[in-house]
C-alpha positions as CSV (number, residue, x, y, z in Angstrom):
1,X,0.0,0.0,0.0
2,X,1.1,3.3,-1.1
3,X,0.3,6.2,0.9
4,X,-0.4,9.4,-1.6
5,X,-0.4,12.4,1.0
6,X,0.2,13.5,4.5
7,X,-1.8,15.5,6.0
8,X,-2.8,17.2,9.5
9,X,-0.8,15.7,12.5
10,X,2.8,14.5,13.2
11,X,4.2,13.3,16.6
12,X,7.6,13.8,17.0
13,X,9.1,10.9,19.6
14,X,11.7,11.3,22.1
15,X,14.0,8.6,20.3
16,X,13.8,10.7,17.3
17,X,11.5,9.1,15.7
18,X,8.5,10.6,14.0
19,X,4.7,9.0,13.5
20,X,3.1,11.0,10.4
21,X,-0.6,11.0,9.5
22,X,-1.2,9.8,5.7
23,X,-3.8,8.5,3.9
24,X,-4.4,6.0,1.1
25,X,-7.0,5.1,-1.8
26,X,-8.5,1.4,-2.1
27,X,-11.1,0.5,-4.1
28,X,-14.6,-1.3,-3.1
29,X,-17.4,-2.2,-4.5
30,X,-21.0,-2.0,-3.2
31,X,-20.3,-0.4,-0.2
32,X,-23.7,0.5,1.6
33,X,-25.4,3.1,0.0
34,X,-22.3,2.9,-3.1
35,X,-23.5,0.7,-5.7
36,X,-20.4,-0.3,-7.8
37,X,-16.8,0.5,-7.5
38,X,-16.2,3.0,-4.8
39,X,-12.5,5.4,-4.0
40,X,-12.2,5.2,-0.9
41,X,-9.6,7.4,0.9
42,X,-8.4,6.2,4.8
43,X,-5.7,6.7,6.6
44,X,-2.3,5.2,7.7
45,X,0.2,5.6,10.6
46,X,3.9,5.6,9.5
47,X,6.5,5.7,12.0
48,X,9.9,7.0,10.4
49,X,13.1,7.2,12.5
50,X,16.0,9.2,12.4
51,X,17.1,8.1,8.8
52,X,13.4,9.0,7.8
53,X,12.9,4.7,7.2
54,X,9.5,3.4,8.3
55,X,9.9,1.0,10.5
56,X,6.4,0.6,12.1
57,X,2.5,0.8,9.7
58,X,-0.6,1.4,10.8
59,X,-3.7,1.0,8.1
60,X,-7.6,1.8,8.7
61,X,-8.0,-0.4,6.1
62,X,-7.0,-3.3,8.1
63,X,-9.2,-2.5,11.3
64,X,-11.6,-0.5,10.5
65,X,-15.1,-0.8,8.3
66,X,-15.2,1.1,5.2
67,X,-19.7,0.1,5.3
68,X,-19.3,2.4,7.9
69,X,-19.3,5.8,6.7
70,X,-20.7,8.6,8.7
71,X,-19.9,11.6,6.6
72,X,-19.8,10.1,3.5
73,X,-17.5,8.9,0.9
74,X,-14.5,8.7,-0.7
75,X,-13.2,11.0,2.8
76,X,-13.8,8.1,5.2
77,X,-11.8,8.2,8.2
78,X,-10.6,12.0,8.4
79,X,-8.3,11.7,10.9
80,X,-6.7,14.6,12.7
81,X,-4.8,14.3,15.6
82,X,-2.3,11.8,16.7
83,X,-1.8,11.3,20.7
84,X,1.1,9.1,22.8
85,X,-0.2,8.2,25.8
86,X,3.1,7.8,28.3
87,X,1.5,5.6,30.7
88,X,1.7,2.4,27.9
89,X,3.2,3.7,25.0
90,X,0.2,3.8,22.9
91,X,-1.3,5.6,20.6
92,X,-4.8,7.9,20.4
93,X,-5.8,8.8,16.8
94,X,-8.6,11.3,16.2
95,X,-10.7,9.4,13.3
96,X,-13.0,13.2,12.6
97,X,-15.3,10.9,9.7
98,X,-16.0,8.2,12.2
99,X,-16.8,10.6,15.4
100,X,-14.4,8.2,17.4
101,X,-11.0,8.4,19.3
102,X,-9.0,5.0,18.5
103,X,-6.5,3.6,21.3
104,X,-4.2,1.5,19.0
105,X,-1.9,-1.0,20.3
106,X,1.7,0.7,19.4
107,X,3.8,0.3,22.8
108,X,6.0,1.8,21.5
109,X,6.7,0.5,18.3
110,X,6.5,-3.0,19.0
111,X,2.6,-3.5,19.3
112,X,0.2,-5.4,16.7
113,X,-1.5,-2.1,15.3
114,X,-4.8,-3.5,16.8
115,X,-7.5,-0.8,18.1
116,X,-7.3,-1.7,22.0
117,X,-10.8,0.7,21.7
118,X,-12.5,2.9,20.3
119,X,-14.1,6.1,22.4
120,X,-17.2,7.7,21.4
121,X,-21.2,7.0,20.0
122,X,-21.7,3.1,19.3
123,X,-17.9,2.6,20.2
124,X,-16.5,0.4,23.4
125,X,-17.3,2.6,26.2
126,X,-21.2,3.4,27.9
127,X,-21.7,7.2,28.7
128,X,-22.2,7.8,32.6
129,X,-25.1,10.3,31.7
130,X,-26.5,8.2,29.2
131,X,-27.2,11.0,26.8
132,X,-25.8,10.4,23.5
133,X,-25.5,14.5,22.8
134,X,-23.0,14.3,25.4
135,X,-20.7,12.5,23.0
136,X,-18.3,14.1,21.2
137,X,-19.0,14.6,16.9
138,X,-17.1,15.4,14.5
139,X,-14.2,16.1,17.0
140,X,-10.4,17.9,16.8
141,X,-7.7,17.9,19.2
142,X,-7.7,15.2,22.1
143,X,-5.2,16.5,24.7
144,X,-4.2,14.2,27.6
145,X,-5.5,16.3,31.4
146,X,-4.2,13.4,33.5
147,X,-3.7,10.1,33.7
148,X,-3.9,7.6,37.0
149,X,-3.5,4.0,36.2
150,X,-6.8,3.1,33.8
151,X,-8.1,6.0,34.2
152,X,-7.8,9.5,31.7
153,X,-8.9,13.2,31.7
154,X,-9.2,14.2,27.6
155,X,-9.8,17.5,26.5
156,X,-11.9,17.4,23.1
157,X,-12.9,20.0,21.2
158,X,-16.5,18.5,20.3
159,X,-17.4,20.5,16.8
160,X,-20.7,18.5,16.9
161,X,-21.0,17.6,12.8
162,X,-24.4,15.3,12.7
163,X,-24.8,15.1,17.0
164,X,-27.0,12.4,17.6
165,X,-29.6,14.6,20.2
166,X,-32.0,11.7,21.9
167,X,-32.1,8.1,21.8
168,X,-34.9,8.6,18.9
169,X,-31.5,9.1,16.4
170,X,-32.5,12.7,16.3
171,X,-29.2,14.1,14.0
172,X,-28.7,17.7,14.5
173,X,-29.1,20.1,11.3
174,X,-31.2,17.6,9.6
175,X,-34.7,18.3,8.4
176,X,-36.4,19.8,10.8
177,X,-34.6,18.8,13.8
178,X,-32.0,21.9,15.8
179,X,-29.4,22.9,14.5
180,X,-25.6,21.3,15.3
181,X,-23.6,23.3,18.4
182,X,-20.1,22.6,18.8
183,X,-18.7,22.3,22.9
184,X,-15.2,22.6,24.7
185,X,-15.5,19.6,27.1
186,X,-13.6,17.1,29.5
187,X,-14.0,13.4,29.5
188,X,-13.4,11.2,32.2
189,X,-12.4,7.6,30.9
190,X,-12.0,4.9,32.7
191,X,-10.6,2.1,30.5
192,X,-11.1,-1.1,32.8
193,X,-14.6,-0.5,33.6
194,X,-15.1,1.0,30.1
195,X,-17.2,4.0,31.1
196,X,-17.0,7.9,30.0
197,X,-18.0,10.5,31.8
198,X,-18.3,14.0,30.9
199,X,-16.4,16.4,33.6
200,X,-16.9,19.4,32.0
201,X,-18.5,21.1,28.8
202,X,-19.1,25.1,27.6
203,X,-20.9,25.9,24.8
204,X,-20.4,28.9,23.5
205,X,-23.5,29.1,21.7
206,X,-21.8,28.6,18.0
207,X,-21.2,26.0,15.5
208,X,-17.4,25.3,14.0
209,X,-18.1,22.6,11.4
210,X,-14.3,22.3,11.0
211,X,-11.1,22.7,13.1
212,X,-10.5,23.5,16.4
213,X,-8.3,22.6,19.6
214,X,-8.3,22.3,22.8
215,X,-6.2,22.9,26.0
216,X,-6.1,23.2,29.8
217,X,-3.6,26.0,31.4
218,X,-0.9,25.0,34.3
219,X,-3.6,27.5,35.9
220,X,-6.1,25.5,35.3
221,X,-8.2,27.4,32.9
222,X,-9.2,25.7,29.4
223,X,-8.3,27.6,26.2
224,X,-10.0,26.4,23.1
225,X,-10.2,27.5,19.7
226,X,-13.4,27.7,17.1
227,X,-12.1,27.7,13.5
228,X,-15.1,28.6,11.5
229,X,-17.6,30.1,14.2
230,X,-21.3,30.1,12.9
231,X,-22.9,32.6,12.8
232,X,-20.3,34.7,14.2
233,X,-19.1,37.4,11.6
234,X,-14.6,36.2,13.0
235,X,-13.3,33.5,10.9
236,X,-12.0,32.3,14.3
237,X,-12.1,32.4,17.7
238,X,-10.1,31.6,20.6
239,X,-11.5,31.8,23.9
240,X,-10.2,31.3,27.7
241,X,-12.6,30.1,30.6
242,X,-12.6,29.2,34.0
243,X,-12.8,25.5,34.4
244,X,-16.2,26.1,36.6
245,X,-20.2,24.5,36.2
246,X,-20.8,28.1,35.0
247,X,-17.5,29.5,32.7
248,X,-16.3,33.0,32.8
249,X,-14.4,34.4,30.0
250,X,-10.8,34.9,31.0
251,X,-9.7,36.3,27.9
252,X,-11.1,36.2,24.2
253,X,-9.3,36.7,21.0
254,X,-11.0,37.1,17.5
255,X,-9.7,36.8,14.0
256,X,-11.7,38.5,11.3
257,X,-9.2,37.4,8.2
258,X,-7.9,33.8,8.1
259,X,-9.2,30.8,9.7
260,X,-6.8,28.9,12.7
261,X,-6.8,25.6,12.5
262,X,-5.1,25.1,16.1
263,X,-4.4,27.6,19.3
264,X,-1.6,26.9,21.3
265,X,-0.5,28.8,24.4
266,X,3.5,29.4,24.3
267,X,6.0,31.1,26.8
268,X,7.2,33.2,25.3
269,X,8.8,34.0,21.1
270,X,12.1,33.3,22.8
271,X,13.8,29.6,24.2
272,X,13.9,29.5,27.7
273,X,12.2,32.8,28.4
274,X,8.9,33.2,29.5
275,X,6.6,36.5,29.4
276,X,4.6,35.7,32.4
């Protein structure tokens, strides 16, 4: 298999090694709801080391089900944001088209590749609240809060594409139903009992149907970023809040030219000086 682009995320390693997103085309045919031959483009995990030689693969074609295919096709999987998880040497991958976060068994480049699980709507884990709005849709950016043994904290920056709003299937934007609202939020996850729970939300009362990050402060505070804010007149937004039941703006910053795909806090312009 021959991957044709990269695209979105790399994670640089500590050994020098580097795992880049790219994706691949495979032909199908009669997929549900594709008569015939189908493109189908999904995506692949390379790991490179310092030479630039891949020494380690990882294809959605050989875990994942290209019959299922939330957001349509040939642009299957999406994905946007690779995670190492320190704890066990894993990997999280952000599949966008799917609405799920994958665990894959990497440990560190000697793991099988297989998805250990996957988090979100009709994936391996029941939702403490038992709502499926409170998943995530659509989603950008997992960032690691904490970890304690088997249990996570993950930032996500939910954009809420097709949110699934009662246990009726109720999709958001459809028909007549409400419209889709995207959410900063917190998941708790607790992978031996298999249960998420959601610590935290704000919803700022627009829709991003693209991009978008996600990150708590050393104070604290989560900053998140809206890439494409409807119907806000900014192409983007980036917004601090308290991590309270009821947010308060800390600080807000809007962009009226440009969209940003990502918002990241930084020291300072300079190595090893810090503004603050």
């Amino acid at each position: 298999m021959n991957a044709f682009s990269f695209h979105h995320d790399f994670l640089p390693l500590t050994n020098g090694h580097m795992i880049v997103l790219a994706n691949a085309i495979q032909d199908f045919t009669d997929l549900a709801g594709f008569p015939g031959i189908t493109h189908v483009a999904g995506d692949l995990l390379i790991e490179l080391d310092a030479q630039w030689n891949p020494i380690w693969f990882w294809s959605s074609f050989d875990h994942l089900d290209p019959n299922r295919h939330l957001m349509g096709l040939p642009d299957w999987t999406h994905s946007n944001a690779i995670v190492y998880t320190p704890d066990d040497g894993n990997l999280l991958l952000s599949v966008r088209n799917q609405s799920w976060i994958l665990k894959i068994d990497y440990r560190d480049g000697a793991g099988s590749g297989d998805i250990l699980w996957r988090l979100g709507e009709a994936g391996d884990f029941t939702l403490t609240s038992g709502k499926p709005s409170d998943w995530f849709y659509a989603q950008h950016f997992p960032s690691l809060v904490s970890t304690d043994g088997s249990v996570m904290a993950m930032a996500v920056f939910d954009n809420g594409n097709l949110r699934i709003l009662d246990d009726n299937g109720t999709t958001c934007g459809l028909a007549t139903a409400p419209a889709c609202y995207s959410r900063a939020t917190i998941f708790q996850i607790d992978q031996s009992a298999r249960t998420a729970t959601l610590l935290w939300q704000d919803r700022p009362g627009l829709y991003s149907l693209w991009g978008g990050s996600i990150n708590q402060l050393q104070n604290t505070n989560i900053e998140f970023n809206m890439s494409a804010p409807f119907p806000q007149v900014p192409a983007s937004r980036v917004l601090e809040l308290t991590q309270a039941d009821s947010p308060q703006t800390v600080w807000q910053m809007d962009i009226e030219k440009g969209h940003a795909y990502r918002a990241y806090r930084i020291p300072s312009l300079y190595p090893g000086v810090s503004w603050r």
